[in-house]
N, C-alpha and C positions, 0 to 999 in steps of 0.2 A: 787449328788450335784445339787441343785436350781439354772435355770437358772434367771440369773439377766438381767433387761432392762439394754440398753445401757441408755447413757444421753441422747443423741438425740430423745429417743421414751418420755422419762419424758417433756424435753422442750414442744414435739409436745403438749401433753396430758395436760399439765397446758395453755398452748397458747390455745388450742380449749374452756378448760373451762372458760380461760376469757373473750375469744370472743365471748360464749355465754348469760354467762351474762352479758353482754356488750349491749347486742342484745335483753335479754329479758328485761331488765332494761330500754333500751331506746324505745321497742315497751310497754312495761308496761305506762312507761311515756306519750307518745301520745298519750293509751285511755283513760288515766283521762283526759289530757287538752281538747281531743274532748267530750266526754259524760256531761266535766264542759260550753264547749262552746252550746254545741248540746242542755243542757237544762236549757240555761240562761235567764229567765225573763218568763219563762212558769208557775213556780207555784211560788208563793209568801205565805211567812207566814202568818197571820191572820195578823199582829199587823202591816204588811205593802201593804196587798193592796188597792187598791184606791175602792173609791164608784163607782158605776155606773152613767153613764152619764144621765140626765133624760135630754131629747133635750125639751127647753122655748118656744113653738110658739110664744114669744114676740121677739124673734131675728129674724132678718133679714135674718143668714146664711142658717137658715133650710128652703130646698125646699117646695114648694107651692105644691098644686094638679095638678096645671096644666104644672108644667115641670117634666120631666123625667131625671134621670142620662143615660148617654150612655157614650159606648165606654168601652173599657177593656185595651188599651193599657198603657202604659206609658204617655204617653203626655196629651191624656183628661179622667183621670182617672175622675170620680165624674163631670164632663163636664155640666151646666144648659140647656137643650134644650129645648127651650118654643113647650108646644103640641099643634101640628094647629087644629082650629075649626072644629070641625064637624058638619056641617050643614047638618039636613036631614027635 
């Protein structure tokens, strides 16, 4: 005669399966939304990227020869600091 499961080993055994796909479904889920976050605005189709900037030496904003950007922090990112004379 075949021994048969009782019900409580069936419960256990369908409870573990749905916990696992419960578990591969909701870690499946998270790397699509990261891998859609991780590479958003990096490549662009043709018919949507923008031209490149050509910088006007008729504007004002674009630095001169004689200042230098400085600084790397937060606060004076891109910072104008006039370069002192060099007299020799």
């Amino acid at each position: 005669m075949l021994a048969t499961p009782s019900v409580g080993s069936l419960h256990l055994v369908a409870l573990g399966t749905l916990t696992g796909t419960v578990v591969y479904t909701t870690l499946r889920f998270f790397l699509i939304i990261l891998r859609a976050a991780n590479t958003r605005g990096t490549v662009l189709p043709k018919s949507r990227r923008r031209p490149p900037v050509v910088p006007d030496p008729a504007q004002k904003h674009f630095r001169q020869p004689s200042e230098v950007r400085v600084g790397r922090s937060h606060e004076n990112r891109g910072a104008l600091v006039p370069v002192p004379e060099q007299n020799s």
